[in-house]
N, C-alpha and C positions, 0 to 999 in steps of 0.2 A: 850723478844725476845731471841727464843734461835739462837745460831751464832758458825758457826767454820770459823775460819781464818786460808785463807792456802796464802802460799807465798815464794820465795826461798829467802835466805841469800840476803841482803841488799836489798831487793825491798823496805822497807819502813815500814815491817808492825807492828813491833814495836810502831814505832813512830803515825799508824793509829788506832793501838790497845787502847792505850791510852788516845786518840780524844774519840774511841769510848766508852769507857767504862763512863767517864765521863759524855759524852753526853746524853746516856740513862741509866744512872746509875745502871751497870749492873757490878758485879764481873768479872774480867779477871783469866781466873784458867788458868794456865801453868804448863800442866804435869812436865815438868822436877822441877817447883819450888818444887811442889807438891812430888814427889820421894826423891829429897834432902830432904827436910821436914820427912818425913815418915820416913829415914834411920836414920837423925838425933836425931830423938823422938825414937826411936829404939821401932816401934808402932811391930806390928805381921808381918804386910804387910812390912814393912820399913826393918826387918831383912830378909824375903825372897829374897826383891828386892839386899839389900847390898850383899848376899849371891852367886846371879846370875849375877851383877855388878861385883863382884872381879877376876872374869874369864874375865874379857872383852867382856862380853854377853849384850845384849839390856835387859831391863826387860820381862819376859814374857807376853804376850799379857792378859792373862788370871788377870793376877795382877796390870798392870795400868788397865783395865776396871771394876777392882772392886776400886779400889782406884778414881776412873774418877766418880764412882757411887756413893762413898758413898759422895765423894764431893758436886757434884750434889741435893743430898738428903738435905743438910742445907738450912736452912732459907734464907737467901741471895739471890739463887739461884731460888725462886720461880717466880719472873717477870722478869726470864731470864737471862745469862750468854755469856761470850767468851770465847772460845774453843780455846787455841794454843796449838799446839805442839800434837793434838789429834783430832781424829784419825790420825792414822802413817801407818796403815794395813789396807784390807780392812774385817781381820776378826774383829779388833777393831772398826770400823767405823757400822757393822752387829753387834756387843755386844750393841754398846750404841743404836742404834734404837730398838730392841729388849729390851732394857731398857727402854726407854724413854716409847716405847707401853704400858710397863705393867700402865704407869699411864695417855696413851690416849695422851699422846705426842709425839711432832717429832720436829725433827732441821728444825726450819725457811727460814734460809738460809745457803747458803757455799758460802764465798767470798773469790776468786782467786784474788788477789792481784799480778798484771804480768806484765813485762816492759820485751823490747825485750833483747837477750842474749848479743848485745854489750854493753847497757847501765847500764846492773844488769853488766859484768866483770867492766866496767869503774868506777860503785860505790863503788867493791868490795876491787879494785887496792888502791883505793882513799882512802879509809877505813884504808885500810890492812900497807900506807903511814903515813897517819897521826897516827895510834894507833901504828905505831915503831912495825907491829907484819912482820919481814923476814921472818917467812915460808909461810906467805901468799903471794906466789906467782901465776904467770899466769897459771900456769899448773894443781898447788895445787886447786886453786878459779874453773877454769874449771871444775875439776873434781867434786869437790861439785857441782856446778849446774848439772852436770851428775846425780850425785848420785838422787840428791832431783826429777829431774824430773822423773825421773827411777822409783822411792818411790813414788810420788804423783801422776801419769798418770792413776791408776789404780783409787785411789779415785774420781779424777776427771769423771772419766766415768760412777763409781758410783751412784758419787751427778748428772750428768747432769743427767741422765737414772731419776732419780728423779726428776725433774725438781728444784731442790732446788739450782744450783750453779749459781753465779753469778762472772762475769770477769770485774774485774775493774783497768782501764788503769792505772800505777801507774807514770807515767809522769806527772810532773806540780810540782806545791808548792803543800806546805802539805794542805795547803787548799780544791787547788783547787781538790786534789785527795778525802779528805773526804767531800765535795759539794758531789763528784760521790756516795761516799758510802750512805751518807744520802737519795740522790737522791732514790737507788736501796731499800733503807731497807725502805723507805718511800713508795714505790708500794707494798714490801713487806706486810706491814702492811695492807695499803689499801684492798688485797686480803686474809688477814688474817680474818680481821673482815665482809666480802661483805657477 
């Protein structure tokens, strides 16, 4: 199953990434691990990306979607992957389907992992307390959730326009939140093979 997982700073999806990958033994690929990696190995793509990074620039869209691609292309990744941290754009999110067609595929699902905006600041605060990080404060955490919905509102419109997105309550124990996601990727499937 192919999957992107979208979600803002501390909703949990980490922690359900995890659950999932395991469960359906599927690769979790994380663009950002993925770039650190590349600049690391000082690969073709790893010296452009470091090149555009040292300005304080995002990488270019053009260069995670071939690095997103060539990922994708390994062995591993034939009965399916998680997507974090990717798409970020929605010309990046239009590379990877345009990709995925050339081989008669498409992303499965998009799971929106969402808890309303008091309970993502109160996890954020909570967080930001116990990990001793002081710039993480109330104004600092607001903003990021600014920023990210800002960033993802357009994918989200997207993937629903797609019918592929799915909203899953990130309230409860870790459990009871990936019950929800099995739940949804289990109809998923159901319609996949009908």
């Amino acid at each position: 199953m192919r999957i992107i997982f979208l979600g803002p700073p501390g909703v949990g999806k980490g922690t359900q990434s995890q659950k999932l990958v395991e469960f359906l033994n599927i690769p979790h690929i994380s663009t950002g691990e993925m770039l650190r990696e590349a600049i690391r190995n000082k690969t073709e793509l790893g010296l452009k990306v470091a090149a555009q990074m040292e300005g304080g620039r995002l990488a270019a869209d053009e260069i995670v979607v071939q690095l997103v691609r060539q990922r994708l292309a390994q062995p591993d990744c034939r009965n399916g992957y998680l997507l974090d941290g990717f798409p970020r754009t929605l010309p990046q999110a239009a590379s990877l389907d345009l990709g995925l067609a050339v081989d008669d595929e498409a992303v499965d699902a998009v799971l929106n992992l969402t808890v309303d905006q008091d309970e993502l600041l109160s996890r954020l605060m909570a967080r930001a307390q116990k990990e001793d990080r002081g710039d993480d404060n109330e104004e600092t955490i607001r903003n990021r959730m600014k920023v990210y919905d800002d960033m993802t509102s357009p994918l989200i419109a997207y993937y629903e326009e797609q019918q592929v997105l799915h909203r899953i309550d990130g309230i409860g124990s870790i459990d009871e939140v990936f019950d929800r996601i099995k739940t949804i990727l289990e109809e998923v499937d159901r319609k996949r093979n009908a």
